[in-house]
Structures are given as structure tokens and as C-alpha cells.
N, C-alpha and C positions, 0 to 999 in steps of 0.2 A: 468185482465187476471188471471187465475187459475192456481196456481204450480200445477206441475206435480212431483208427489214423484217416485220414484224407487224402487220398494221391495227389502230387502235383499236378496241378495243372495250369498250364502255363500258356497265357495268350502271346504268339505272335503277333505284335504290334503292327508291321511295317508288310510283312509278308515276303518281304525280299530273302532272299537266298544268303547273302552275303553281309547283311546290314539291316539286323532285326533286334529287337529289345524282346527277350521273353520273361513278362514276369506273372508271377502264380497269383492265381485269383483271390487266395487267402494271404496276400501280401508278406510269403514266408521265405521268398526266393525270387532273386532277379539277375537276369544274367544278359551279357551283350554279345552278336555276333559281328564283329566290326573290322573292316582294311584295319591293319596291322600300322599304326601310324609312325611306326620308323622304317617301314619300307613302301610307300603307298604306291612304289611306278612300279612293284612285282605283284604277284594275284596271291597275296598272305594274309590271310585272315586271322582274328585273335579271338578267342571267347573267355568273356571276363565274369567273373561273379561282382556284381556291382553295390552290392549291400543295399538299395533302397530301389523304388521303381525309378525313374526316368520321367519328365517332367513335359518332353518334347523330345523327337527325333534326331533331332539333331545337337541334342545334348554330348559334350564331348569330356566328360567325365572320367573316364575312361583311359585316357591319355594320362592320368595320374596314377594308373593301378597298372599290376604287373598283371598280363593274363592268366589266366588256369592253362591254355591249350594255343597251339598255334599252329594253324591249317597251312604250308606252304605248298601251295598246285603249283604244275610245271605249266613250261609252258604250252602255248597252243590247247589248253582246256585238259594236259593231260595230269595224271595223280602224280602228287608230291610225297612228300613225308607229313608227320602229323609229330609235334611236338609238345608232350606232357611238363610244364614248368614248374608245376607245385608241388612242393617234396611234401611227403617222400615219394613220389612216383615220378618224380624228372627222368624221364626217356622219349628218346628221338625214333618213331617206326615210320618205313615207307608206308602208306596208305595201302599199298595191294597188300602189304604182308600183317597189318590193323585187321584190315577188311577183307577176308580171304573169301574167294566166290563158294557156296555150303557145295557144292558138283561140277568135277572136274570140267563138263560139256556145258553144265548148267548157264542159266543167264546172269547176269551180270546185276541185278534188282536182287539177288536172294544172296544178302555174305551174311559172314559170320566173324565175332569178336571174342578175343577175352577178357574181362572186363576185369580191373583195378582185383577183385575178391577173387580171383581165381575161376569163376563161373564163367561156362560159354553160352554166348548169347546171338540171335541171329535176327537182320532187317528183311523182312520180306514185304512186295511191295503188291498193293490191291487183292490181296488175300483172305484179311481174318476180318470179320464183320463189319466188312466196307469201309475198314479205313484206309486211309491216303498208306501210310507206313503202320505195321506192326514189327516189334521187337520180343521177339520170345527166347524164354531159356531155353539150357538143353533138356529140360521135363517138357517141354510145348506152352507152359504159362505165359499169359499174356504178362509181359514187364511193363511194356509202353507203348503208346501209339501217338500218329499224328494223325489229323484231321484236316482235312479243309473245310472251309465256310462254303455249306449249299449256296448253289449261285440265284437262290430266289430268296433267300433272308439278309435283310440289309444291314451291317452295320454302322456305326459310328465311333472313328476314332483307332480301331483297332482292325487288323486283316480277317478277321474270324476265325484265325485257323487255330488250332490247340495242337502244344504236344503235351500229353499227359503220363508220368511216370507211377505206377504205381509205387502202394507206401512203403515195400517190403525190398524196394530197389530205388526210396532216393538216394542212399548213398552214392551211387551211378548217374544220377543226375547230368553231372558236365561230361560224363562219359558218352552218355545215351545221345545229346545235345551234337556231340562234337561227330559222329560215328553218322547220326541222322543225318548234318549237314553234309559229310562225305556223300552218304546214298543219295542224296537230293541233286549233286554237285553230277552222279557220276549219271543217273539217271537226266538229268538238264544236257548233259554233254554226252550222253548214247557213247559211254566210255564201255 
């Protein structure tokens, strides 16, 4: 008989862009998107794998863990480099050259990555069955999407929105996470 895996899927807590708790509904994964707390007067961002969910927002746990990734944006809203800390993949890329636009002319909503395994991977934005963000290989397979919460169902406690990884690419997890936050970052900032 064939397991059956569960994609991630992962609630946005906070819904903020910069300082958000995502953790997976089946309690398998939690991760932090949070200011960079040894440089907090530059726009540096850290994403942490946090090992448990988060108790409240402003939990600062975090501050004890080395990140997985480190967002540093330039200034005036423009792209920085994006920096991998956890070996074996410790490497330093500019963000344009992470996140390469899929067409020369094209917009600036559709890049493309290569992801930790060699595969390429592309964000394209309000496209594939009306979600906020899709991420597809280079077959066209949906890998992961984001969501936002319809603005007529109400929550409590949490943003509504999901990013969802399928099961066959959570290894990409903090990769998809980190690449998302860039398109979110460059799309907020009409970069």
C-alpha cells in the first residue's frame, strides 16, 4: 500500500510581510520571518526554522537560533542579496541574480529560481487557479502556492492566508518561503 504524504501547509500568522510565524497545520514545521536582531536600524530580515509553533507574536525566541536564510534589502525598498547559512548550502546571491525575471521584456511578478536540488523553479503572480502566488517547476507542476484569506470569512487569531508546499518539494520548504518573501517584498515595492 502507497503512503499518502500531506503537503505543507502553513498558516501565516501575523500576515505581515516582514514579521510573520508560519507554522503547518499538522504541527510538522514552523518557521519565523523576523528583523534580523543584530542589525534591526538596516531592512535585514532572517528566516528561522523554530522547532515548535510560537505561543504569541511577539515571542523572541529566535534570538537564540541561527537563521536558515538572511534577506538583506538595500536601501530605499531596493533588492539586496539573500544569504543561505546552513551548510551545506552557505552562499551569498544578489536577489536579481536568485530571482531572475522568466523574459527579458517581461514583468517583474513572473522570476524564476534554482532551487537547493538543482531544479528550476518559477513565482508567478495571480495566474494558476486564483491564487495570490504560484510556484511551478520547469514541467509547469504546481510545487506551492500562497493564498490569501477571502475578505468575507473571518478569522480568529491567525491572517487567513496559507502558503502551501506540496509533499514531493518540502525539501524546498525555507527555499520556497524565502524566494516568496522576495516576490511579495518586490511586488509591495513595484521593483
Amino acid at each position: 500500500m502507497r503512503s499518502i504524504q500531506l503537503p505543507y501547509t502553513l498558516e501565516d500568522r501575523s500576515g505581515l510581510l516582514s514579521a510573520s510565524d508560519y507554522g503547518d497545520i499538522y504541527d510538522r514545521l514552523f518557521l519565523r520571518v523576523a528583523p534580523h536582531p543584530q542589525q534591526p536600524e538596516r531592512n535585514v530580515w532572517a528566516i528561522y526554522n523554530m522547532g515548535r509553533r510560537s505561543s504569541r507574536h511577539g515571542d523572541s525566541r529566535h534570538f537564540d537560533k541561527h537563521p536558515a536564510v538572511v534577506l538583506v534589502f538595500g536601501k530605499d525598498g531596493e533588492l539586496g542579496d539573500i544569504h543561505f547559512v546552513q551548510p551545506p548550502a552557505s552562499s551569498s546571491v544578489p536577489m536579481s541574480k536568485y530571482l531572475r525575471k522568466t523574459t527579458l521584456f517581461g514583468g517583474s511578478l513572473s522570476r524564476k529560481f534554482k532551487g537547493s536540488d538543482g531544479g528550476e523553479y518559477r513565482w508567478i503572480y495571480q495566474t494558476v487557479d486564483n491564487h495570490e502566488w504560484s510556484c511551478l517547476n520547469g514541467e509547469n507542476y504546481l510545487v506551492a502556492h500562497f493564498d490569501l484569506k477571502p475578505p468575507n470569512i473571518p478569522v480568529y487569531g491567525v491572517s487567513g492566508n496559507t502558503l502551501t508546499v506540496h509533499e514531493g518539494f518540502a525539501h524546498l520548504v525555507i527555499e520556497i518561503l524565502a524566494s516568496l518573501t522576495i516576490m511579495r517584498y518586490i511586488a509591495e515595492h513595484r521593483l
